[in-house]
TIZA-542053 format. One line per field, with one value per residue (C-alpha): residue number from 1; residue in three letters; x, y, z. Coordinates in steps of 0.001 Angstrom, whole numbers, plus 500000, padded with zeros to 6 digits. Example, Ala and Ser with C-alpha at 12.3 -4.5 7.8 and 13.67 -1.06 7.14 Angstrom:
k c(1;2);
r c(ALA;SER);
east c(512300;513670);
north c(495500;498940);
up c(507800;507140);
// end
This chain:
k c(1;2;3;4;5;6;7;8;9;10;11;12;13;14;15;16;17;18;19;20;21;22;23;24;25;26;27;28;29;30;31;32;33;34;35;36;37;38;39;40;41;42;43;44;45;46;47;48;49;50;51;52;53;54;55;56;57;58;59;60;61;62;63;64;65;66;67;68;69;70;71;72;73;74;75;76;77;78;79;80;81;82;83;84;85;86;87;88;89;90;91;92;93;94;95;96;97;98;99;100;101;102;103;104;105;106;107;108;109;110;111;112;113;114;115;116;117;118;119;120;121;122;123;124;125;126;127;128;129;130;131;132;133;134;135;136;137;138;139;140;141;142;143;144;145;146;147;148;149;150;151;152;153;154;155;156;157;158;159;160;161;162;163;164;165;166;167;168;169;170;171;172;173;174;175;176;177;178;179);
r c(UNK;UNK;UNK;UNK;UNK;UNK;UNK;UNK;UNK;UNK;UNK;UNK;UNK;UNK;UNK;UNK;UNK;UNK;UNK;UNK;UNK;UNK;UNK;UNK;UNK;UNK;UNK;UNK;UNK;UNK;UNK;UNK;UNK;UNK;UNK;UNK;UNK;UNK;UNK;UNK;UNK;UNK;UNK;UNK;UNK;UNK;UNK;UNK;UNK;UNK;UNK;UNK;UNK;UNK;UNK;UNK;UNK;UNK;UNK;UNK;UNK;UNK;UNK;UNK;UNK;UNK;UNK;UNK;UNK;UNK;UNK;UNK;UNK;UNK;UNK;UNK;UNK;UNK;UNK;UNK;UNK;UNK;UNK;UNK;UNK;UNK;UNK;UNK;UNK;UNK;UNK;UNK;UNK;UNK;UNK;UNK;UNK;UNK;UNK;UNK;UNK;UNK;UNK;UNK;UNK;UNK;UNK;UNK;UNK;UNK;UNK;UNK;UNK;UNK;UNK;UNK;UNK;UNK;UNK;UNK;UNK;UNK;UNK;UNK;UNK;UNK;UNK;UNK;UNK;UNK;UNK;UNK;UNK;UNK;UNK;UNK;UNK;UNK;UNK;UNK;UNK;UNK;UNK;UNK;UNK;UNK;UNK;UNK;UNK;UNK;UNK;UNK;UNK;UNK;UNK;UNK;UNK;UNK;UNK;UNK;UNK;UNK;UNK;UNK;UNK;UNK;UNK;UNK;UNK;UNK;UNK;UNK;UNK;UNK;UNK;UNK;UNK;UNK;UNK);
east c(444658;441967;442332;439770;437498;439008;442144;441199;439514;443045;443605;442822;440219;439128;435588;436788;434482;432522;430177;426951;428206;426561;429890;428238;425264;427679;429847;426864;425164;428751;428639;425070;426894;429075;432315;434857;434426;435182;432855;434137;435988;435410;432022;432422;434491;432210;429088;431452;432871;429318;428713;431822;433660;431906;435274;437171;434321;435654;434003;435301;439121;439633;443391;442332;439591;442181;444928;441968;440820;444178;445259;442333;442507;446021;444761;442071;444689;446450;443733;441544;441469;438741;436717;437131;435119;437849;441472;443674;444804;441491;442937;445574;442627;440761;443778;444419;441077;440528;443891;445869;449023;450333;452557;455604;454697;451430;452624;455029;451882;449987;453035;453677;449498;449600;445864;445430;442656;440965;437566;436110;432743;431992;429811;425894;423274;420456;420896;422722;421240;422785;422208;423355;426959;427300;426299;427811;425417;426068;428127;430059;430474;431309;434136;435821;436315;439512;441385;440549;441496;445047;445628;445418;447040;449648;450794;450986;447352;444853;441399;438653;435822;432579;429750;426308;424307;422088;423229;423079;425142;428312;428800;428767;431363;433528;433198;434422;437271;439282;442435);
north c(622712;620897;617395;614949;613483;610298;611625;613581;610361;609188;611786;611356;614091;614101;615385;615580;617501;617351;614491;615454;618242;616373;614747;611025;612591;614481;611290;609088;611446;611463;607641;607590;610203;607373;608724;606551;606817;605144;605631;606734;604027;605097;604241;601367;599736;601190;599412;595892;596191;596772;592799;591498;593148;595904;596028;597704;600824;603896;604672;601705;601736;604958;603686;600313;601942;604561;601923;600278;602959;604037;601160;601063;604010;603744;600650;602632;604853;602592;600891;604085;606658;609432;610424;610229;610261;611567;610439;608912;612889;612825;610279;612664;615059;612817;611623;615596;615679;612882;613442;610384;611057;611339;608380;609899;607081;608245;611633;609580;607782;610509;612428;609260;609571;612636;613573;616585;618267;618914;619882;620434;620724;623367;622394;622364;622649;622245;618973;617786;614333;611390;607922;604433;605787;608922;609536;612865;615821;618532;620669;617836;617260;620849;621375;618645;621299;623069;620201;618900;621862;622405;618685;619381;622438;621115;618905;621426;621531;624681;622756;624567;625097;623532;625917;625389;624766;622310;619283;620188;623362;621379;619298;621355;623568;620221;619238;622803;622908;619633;619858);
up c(657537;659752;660628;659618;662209;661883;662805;665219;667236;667272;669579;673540;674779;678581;680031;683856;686300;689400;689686;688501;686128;683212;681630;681850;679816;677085;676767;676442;673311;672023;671891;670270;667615;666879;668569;670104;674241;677517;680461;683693;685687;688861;688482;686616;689141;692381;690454;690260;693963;694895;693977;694413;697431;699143;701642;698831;698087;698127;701518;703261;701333;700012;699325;698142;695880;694584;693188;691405;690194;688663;687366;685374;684053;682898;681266;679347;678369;676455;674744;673282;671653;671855;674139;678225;680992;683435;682901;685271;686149;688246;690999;691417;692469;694293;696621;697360;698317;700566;702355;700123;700003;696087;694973;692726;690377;690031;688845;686885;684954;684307;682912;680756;679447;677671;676218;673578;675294;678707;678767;682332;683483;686837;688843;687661;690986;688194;686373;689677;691344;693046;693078;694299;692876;693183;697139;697645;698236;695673;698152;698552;694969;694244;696741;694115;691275;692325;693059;689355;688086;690263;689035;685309;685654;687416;684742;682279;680690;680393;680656;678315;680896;679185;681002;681615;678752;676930;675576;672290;672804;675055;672559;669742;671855;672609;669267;667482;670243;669669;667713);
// end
């Protein structure tokens, strides 16, 4: 039997991705559809710090930035349901990455947050652009994807690869692949 939507938005689904992959734009049509989502809180918190304490930016306190950044996503991770933009499995990524070492209770939390599906976005050169947020250039950006992926896999998921398409078309393919 099929579960009903509203069961299904019980469940936790993550978008995770490169930055500029389009997951902002599929989790903001998905709100307009009137689904249940959190926005990314990496950005959320770089557009705060950005007024409040520029010291604690990712590019000045890439540590400082990262324990934010995962304690807010742990937060989000009790409070919702539905759709994410990224999951608190991407800091795990982005530490690798930047050379951060990888706290065991870090690997500890995101074992604890269990989501029901990963959908991940490659990166997308033609709807790619960056702003006052997102400074990286799209080689930059792109160099990101195996380290999501390794970090997902690592903790025991298979992310469904969402590939370059319209709009329209990702989120009828999210939409037909959630359990």
């Amino acid at each position: 039997t099929s579960l009903s939507m509203k069961q299904k938005m019980n469940k936790k689904y993550v978008l995770t991705g490169v930055a500029g992959s389009g997951k902002s734009t599929i989790i903001n049509e998905l709100r307009k559809l009137g689904y249940p989502v959190t926005d990314e809180a990496a950005r959320q918190l770089i557009m705060r710090l950005q007024d409040e304490d520029p010291s604690l930016l990712p590019w000045n306190n890439r540590l400082a930035f990262q324990e934010l950044a995962e304690n807010l996503q742990f937060d989000n991770y009790n409070q919702f349901s539905g759709f994410f933009d990224r999951s608190i499995i991407d800091e795990i990524a982005y530490r690798r990455f930047n050379d951060v070492d990888v706290p065991t209770h870090l690997i500890a939390m995101c074992n604890h947050c269990r989501h029901d599906e990963i959908f991940i976005f490659p990166p997308f050169k033609e709807i790619y652009s960056s702003d006052n947020v997102r400074v990286e250039t799209f080689e930059e950006s792109s160099s990101m994807y195996p380290y999501l992926l390794e970090a997902y896999e690592m903790l025991g998921y298979k992310p469904i690869v969402v590939e370059k398409d319209t709009v329209d078309n990702r989120i009828e393919f999210i939409l037909n692949n959630i359990k």
